[in-house]
CHARMM internal coordinates of N, CA and C (Angstrom, degrees):
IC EDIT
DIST 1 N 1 CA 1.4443
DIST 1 CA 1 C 1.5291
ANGL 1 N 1 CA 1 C 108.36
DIST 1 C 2 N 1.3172
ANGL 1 CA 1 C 2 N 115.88
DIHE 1 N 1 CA 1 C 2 N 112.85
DIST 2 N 2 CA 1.5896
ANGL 1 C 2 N 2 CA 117.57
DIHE 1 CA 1 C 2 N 2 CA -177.52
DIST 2 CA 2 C 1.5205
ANGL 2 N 2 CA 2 C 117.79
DIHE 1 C 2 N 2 CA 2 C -101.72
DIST 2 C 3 N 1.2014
ANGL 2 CA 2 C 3 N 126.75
DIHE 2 N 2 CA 2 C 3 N 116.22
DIST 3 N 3 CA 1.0583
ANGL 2 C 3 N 3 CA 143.06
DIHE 2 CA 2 C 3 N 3 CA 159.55
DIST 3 CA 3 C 1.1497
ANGL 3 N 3 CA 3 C 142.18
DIHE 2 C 3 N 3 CA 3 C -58.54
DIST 3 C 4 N 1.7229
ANGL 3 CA 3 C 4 N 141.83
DIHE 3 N 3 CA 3 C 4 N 87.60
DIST 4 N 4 CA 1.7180
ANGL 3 C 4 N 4 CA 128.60
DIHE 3 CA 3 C 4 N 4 CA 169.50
DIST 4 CA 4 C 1.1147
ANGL 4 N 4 CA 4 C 118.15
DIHE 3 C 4 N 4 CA 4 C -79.46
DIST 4 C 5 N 1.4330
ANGL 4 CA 4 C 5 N 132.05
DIHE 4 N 4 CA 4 C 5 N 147.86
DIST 5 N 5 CA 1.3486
ANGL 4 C 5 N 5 CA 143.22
DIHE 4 CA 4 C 5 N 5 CA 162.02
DIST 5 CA 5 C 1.9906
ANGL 5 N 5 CA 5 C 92.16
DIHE 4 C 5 N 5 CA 5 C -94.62
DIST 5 C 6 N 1.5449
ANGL 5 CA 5 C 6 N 123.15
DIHE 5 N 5 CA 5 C 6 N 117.28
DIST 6 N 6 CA 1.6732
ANGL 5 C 6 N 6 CA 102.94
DIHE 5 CA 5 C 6 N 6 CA -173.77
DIST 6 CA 6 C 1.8845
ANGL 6 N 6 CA 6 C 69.22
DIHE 5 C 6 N 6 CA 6 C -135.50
DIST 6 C 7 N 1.6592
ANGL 6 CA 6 C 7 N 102.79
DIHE 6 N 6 CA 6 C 7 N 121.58
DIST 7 N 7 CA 1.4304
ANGL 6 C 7 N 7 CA 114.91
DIHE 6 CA 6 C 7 N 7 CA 139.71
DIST 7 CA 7 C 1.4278
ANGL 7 N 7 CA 7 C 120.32
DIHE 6 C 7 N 7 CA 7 C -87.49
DIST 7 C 8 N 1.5553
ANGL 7 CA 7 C 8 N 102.55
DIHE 7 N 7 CA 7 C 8 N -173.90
DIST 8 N 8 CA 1.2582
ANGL 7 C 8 N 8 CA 113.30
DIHE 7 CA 7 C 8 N 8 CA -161.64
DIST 8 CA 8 C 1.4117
ANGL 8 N 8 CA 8 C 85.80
DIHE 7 C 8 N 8 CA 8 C 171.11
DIST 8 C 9 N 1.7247
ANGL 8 CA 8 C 9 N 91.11
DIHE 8 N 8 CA 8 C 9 N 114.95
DIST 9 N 9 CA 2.0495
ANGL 8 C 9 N 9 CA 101.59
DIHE 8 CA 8 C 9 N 9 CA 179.56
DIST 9 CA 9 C 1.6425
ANGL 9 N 9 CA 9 C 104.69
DIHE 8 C 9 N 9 CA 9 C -141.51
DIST 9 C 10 N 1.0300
ANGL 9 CA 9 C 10 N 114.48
DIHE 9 N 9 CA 9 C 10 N 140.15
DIST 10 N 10 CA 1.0521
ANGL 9 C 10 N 10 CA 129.17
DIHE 9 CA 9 C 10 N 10 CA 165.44
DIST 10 CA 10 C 1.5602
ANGL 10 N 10 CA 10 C 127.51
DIHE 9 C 10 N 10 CA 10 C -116.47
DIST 10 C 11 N 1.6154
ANGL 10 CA 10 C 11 N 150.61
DIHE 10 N 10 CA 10 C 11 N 168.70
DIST 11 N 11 CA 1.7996
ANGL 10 C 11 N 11 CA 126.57
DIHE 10 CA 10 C 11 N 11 CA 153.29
DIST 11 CA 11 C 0.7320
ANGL 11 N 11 CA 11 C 89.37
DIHE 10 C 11 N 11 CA 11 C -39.72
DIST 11 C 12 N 1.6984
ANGL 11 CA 11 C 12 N 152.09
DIHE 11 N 11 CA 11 C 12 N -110.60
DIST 12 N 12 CA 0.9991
ANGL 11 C 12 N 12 CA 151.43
DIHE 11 CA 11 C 12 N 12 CA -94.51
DIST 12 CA 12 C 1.7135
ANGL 12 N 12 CA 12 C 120.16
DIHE 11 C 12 N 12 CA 12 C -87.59
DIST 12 C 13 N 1.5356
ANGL 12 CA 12 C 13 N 123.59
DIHE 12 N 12 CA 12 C 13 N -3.02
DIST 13 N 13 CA 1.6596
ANGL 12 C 13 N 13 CA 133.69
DIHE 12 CA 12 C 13 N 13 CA -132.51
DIST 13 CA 13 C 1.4211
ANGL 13 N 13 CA 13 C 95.52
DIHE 12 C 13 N 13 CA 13 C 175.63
DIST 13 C 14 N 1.3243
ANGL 13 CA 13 C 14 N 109.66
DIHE 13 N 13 CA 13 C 14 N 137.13
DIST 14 N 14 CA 1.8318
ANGL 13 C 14 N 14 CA 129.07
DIHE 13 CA 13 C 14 N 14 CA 162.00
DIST 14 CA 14 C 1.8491
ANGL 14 N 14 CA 14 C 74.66
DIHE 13 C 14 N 14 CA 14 C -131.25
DIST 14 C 15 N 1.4141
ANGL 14 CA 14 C 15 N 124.17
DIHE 14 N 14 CA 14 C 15 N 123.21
DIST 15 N 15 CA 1.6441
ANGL 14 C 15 N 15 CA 108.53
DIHE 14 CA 14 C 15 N 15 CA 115.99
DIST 15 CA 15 C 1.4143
ANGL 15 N 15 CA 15 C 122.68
DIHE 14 C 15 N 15 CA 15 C -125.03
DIST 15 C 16 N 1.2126
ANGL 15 CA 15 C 16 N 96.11
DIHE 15 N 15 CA 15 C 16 N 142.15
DIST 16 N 16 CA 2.1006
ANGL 15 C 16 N 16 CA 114.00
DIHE 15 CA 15 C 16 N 16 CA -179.41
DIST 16 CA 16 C 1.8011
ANGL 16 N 16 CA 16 C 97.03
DIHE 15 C 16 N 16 CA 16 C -101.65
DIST 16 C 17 N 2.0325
ANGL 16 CA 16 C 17 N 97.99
DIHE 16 N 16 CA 16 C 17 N 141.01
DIST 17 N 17 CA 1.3578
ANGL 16 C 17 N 17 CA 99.80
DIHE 16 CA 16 C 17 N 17 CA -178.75
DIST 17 CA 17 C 1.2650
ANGL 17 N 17 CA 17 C 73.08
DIHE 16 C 17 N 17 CA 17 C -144.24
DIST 17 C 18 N 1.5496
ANGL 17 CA 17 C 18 N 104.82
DIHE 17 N 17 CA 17 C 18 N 147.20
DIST 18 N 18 CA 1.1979
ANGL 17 C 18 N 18 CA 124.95
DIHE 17 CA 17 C 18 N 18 CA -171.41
DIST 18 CA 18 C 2.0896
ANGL 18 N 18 CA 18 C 88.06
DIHE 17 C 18 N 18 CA 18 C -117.75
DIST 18 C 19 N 1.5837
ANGL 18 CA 18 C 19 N 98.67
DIHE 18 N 18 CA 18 C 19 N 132.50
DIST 19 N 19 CA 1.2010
ANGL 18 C 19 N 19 CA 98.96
DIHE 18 CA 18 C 19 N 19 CA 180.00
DIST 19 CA 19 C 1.3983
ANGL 19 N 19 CA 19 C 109.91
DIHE 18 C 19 N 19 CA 19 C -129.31
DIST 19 C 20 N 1.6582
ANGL 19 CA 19 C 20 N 99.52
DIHE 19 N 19 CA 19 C 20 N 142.07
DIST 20 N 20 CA 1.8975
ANGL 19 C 20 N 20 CA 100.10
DIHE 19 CA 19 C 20 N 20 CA 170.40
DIST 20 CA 20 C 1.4295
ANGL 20 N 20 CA 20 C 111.36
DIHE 19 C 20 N 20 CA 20 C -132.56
DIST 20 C 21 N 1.1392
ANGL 20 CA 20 C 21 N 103.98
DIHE 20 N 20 CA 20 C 21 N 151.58
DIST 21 N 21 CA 1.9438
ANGL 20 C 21 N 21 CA 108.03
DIHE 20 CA 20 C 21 N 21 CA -149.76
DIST 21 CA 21 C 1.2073
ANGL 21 N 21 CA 21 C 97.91
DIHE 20 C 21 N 21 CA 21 C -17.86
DIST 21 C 22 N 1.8111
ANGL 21 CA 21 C 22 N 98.07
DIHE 21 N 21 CA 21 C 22 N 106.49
DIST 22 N 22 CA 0.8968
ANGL 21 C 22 N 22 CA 118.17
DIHE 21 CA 21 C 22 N 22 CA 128.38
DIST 22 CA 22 C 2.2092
ANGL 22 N 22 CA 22 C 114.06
DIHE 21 C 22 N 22 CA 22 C 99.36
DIST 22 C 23 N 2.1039
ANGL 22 CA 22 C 23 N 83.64
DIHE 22 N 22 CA 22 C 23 N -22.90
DIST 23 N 23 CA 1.6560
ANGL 22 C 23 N 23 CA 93.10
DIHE 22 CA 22 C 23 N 23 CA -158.53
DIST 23 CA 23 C 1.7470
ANGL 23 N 23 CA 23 C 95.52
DIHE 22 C 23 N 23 CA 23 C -93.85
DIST 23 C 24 N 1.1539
ANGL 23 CA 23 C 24 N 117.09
DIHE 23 N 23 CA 23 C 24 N -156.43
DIST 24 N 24 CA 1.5685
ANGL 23 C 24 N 24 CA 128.38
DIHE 23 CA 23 C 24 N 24 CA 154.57
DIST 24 CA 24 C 1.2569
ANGL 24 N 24 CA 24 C 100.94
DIHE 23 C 24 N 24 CA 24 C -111.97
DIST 24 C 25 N 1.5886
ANGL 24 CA 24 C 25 N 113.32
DIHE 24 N 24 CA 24 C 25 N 123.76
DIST 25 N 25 CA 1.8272
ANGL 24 C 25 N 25 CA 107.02
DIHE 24 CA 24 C 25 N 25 CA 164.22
DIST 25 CA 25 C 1.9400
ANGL 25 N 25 CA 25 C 108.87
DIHE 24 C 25 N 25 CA 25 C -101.60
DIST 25 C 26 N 1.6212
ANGL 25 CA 25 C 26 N 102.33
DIHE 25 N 25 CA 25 C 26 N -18.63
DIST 26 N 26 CA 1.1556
ANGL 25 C 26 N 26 CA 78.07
DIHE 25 CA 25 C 26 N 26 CA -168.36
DIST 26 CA 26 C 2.0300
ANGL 26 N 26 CA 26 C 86.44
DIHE 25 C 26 N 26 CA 26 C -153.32
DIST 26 C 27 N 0.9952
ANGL 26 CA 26 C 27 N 115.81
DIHE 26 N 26 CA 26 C 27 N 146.63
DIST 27 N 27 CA 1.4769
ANGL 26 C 27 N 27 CA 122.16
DIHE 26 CA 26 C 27 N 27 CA 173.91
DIST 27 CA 27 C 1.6683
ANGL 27 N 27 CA 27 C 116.63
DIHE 26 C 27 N 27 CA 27 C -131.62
DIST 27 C 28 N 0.8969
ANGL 27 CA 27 C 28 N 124.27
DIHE 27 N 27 CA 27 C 28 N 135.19
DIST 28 N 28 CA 1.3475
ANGL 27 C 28 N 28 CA 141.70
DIHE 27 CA 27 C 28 N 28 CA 173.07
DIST 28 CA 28 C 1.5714
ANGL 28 N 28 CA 28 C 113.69
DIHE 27 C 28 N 28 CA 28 C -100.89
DIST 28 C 29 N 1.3933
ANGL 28 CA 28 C 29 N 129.82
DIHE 28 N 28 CA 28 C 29 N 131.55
DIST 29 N 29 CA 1.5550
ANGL 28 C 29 N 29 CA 114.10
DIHE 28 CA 28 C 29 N 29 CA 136.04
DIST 29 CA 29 C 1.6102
ANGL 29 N 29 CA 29 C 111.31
DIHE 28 C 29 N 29 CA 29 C -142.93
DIST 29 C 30 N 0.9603
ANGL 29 CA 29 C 30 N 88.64
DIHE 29 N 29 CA 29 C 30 N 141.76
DIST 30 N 30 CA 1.8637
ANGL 29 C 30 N 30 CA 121.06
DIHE 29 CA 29 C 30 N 30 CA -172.01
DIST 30 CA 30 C 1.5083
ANGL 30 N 30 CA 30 C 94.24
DIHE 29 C 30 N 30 CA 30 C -90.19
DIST 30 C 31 N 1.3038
ANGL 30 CA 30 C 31 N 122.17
DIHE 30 N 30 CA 30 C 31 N 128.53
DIST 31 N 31 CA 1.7054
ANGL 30 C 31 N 31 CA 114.38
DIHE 30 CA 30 C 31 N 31 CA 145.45
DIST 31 CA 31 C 1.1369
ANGL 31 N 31 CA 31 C 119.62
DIHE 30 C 31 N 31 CA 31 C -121.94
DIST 31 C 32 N 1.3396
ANGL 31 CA 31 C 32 N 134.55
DIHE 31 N 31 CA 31 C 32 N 154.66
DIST 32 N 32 CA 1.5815
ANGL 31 C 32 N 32 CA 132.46
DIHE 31 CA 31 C 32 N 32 CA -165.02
DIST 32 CA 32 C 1.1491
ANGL 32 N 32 CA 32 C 95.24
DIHE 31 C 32 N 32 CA 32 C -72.67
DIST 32 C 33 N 0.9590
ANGL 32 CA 32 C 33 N 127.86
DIHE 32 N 32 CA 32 C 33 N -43.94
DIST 33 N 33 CA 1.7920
ANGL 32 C 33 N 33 CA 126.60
DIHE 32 CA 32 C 33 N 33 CA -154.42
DIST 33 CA 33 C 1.7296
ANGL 33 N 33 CA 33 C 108.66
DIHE 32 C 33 N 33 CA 33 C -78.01
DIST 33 C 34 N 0.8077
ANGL 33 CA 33 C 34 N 92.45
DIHE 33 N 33 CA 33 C 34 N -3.56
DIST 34 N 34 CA 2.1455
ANGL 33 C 34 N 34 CA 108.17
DIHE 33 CA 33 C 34 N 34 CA -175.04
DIST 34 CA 34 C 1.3072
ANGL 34 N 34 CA 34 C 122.68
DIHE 33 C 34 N 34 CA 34 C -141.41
DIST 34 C 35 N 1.2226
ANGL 34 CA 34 C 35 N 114.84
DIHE 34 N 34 CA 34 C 35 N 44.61
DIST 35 N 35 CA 1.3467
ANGL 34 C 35 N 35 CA 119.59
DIHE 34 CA 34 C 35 N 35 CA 170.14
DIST 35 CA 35 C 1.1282
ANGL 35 N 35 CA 35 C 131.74
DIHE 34 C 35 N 35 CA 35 C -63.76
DIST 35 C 36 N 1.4599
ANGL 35 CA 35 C 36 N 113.54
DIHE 35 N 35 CA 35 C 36 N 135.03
DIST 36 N 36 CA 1.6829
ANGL 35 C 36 N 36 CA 115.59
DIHE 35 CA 35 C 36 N 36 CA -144.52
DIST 36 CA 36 C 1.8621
ANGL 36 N 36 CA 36 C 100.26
DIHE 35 C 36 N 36 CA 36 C -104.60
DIST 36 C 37 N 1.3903
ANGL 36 CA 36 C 37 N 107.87
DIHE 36 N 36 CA 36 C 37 N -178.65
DIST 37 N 37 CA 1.6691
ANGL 36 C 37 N 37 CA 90.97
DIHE 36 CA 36 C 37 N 37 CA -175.43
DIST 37 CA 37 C 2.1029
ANGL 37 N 37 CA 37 C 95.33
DIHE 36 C 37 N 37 CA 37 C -113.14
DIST 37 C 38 N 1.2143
ANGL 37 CA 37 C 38 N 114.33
DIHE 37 N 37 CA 37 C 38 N 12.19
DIST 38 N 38 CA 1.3150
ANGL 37 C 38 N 38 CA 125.34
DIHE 37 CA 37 C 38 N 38 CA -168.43
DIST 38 CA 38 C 1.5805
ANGL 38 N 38 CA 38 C 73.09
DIHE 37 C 38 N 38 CA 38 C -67.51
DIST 38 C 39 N 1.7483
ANGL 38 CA 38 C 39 N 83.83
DIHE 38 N 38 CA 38 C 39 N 141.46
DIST 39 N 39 CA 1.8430
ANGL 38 C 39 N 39 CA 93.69
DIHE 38 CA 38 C 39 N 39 CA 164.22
DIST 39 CA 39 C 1.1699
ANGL 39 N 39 CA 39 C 120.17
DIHE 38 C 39 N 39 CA 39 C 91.26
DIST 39 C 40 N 1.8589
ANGL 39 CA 39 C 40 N 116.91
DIHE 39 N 39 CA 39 C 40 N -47.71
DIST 40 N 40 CA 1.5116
ANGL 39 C 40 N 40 CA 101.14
DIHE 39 CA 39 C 40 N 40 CA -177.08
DIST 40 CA 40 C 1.2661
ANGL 40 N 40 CA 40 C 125.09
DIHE 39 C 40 N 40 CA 40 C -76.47
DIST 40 C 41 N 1.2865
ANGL 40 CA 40 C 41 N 123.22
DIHE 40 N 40 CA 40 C 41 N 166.36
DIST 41 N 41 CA 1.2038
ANGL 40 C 41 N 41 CA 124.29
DIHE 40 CA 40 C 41 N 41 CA -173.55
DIST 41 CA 41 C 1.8241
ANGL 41 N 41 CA 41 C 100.33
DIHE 40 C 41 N 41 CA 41 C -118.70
DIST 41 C 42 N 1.5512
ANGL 41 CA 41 C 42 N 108.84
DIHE 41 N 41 CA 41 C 42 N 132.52
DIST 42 N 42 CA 1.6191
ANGL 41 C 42 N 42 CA 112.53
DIHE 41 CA 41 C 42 N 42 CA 159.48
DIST 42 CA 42 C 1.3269
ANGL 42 N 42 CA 42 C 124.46
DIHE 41 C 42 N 42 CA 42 C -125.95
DIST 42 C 43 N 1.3275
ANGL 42 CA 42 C 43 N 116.84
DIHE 42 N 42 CA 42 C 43 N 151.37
DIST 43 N 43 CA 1.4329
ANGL 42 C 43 N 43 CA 129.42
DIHE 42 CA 42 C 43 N 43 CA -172.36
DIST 43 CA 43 C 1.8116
ANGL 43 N 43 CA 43 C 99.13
DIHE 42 C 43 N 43 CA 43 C -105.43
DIST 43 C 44 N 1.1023
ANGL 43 CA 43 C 44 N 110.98
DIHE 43 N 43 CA 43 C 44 N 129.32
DIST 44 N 44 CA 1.5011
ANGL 43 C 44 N 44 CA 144.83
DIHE 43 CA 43 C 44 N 44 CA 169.51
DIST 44 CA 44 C 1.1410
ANGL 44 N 44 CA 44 C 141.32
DIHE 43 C 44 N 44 CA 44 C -120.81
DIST 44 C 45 N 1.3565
ANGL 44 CA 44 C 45 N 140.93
DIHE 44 N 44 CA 44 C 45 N -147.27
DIST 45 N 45 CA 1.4537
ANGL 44 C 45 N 45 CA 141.17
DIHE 44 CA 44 C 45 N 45 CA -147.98
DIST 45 CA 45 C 1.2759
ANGL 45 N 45 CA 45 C 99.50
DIHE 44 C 45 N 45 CA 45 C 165.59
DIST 45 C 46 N 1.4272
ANGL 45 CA 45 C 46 N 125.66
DIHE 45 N 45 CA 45 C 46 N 107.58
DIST 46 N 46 CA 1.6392
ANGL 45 C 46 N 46 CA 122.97
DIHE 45 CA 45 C 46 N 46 CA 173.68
DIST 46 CA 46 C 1.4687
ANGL 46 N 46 CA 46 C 99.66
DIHE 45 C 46 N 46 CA 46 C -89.61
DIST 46 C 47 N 1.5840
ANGL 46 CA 46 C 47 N 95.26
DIHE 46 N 46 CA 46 C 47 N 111.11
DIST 47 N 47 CA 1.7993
ANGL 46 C 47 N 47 CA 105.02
DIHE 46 CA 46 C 47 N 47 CA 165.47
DIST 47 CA 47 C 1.2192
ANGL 47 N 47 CA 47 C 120.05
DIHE 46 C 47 N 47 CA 47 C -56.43
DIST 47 C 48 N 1.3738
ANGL 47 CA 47 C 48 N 115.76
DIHE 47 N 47 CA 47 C 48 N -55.57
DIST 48 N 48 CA 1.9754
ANGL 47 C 48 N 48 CA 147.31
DIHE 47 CA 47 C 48 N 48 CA -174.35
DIST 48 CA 48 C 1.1289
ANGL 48 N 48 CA 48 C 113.50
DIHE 47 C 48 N 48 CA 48 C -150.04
DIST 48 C 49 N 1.7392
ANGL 48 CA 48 C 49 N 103.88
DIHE 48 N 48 CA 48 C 49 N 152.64
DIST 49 N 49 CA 1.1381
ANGL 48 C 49 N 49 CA 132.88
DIHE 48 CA 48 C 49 N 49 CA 178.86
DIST 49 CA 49 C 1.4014
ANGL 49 N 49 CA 49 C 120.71
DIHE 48 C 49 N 49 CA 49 C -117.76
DIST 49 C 50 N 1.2936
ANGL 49 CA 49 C 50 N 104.13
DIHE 49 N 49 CA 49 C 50 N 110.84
DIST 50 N 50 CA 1.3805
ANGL 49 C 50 N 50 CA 111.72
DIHE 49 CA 49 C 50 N 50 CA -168.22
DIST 50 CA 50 C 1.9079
ANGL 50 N 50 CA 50 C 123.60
DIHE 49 C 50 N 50 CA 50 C -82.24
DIST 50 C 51 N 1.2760
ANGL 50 CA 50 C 51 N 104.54
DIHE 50 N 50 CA 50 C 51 N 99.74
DIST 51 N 51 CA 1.6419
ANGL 50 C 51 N 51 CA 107.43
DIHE 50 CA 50 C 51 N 51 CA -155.33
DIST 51 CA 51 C 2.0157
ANGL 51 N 51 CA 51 C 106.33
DIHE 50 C 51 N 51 CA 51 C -40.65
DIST 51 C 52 N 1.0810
ANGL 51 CA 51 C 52 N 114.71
DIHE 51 N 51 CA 51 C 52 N -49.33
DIST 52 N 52 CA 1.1758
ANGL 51 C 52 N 52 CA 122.29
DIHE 51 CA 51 C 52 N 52 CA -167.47
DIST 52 CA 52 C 1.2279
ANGL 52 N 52 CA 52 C 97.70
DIHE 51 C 52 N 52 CA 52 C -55.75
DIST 52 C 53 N 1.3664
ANGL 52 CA 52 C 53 N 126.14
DIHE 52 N 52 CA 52 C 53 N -61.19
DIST 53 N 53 CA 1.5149
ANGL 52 C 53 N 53 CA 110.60
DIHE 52 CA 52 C 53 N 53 CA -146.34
DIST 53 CA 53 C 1.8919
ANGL 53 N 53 CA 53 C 113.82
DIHE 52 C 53 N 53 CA 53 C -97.92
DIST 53 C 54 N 1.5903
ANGL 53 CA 53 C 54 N 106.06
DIHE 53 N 53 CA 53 C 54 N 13.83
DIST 54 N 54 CA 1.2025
ANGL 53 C 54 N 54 CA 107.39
DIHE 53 CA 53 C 54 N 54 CA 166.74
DIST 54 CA 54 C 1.2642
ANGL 54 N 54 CA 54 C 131.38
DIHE 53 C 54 N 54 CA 54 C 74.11
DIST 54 C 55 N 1.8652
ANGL 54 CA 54 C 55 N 123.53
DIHE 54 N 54 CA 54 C 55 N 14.59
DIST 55 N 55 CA 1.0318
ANGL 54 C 55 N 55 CA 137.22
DIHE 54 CA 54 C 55 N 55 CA -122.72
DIST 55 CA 55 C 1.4656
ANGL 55 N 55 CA 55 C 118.29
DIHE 54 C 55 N 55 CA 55 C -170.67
DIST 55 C 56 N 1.3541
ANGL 55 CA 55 C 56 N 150.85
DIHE 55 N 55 CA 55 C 56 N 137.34
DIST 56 N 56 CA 1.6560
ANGL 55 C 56 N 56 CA 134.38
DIHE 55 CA 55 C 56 N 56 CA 179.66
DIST 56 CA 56 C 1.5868
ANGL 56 N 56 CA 56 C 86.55
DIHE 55 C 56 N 56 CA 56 C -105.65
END
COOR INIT
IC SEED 1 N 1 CA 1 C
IC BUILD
């Protein structure tokens, strides 16, 4: 079973499609103008812990 990773970017557009013989299993598109927060990662400092909600 062979697998492509095939981008395709433009300014405006990244989309990634992940292909298996032959099909689409999986598609991505990114646009510059709408950048999403899926993915990033941040570093912090928990001030408080709030009893109720189980959570910093």
């Amino acid at each position: 079973m062979q697998q492509d990773i095939l981008i395709n970017w433009s300014p405006q557009e990244t989309r990634v499609a992940v292909v298996e013989s032959g099909a689409v299993q999986e598609l991505h598109v990114e646009r510059s103008l709408e950048r999403g927060l899926v993915g990033n990662v941040y570093q912090g400092k928990v001030a408080r812990v709030l009893p109720g909600m189980q959570s910093a």
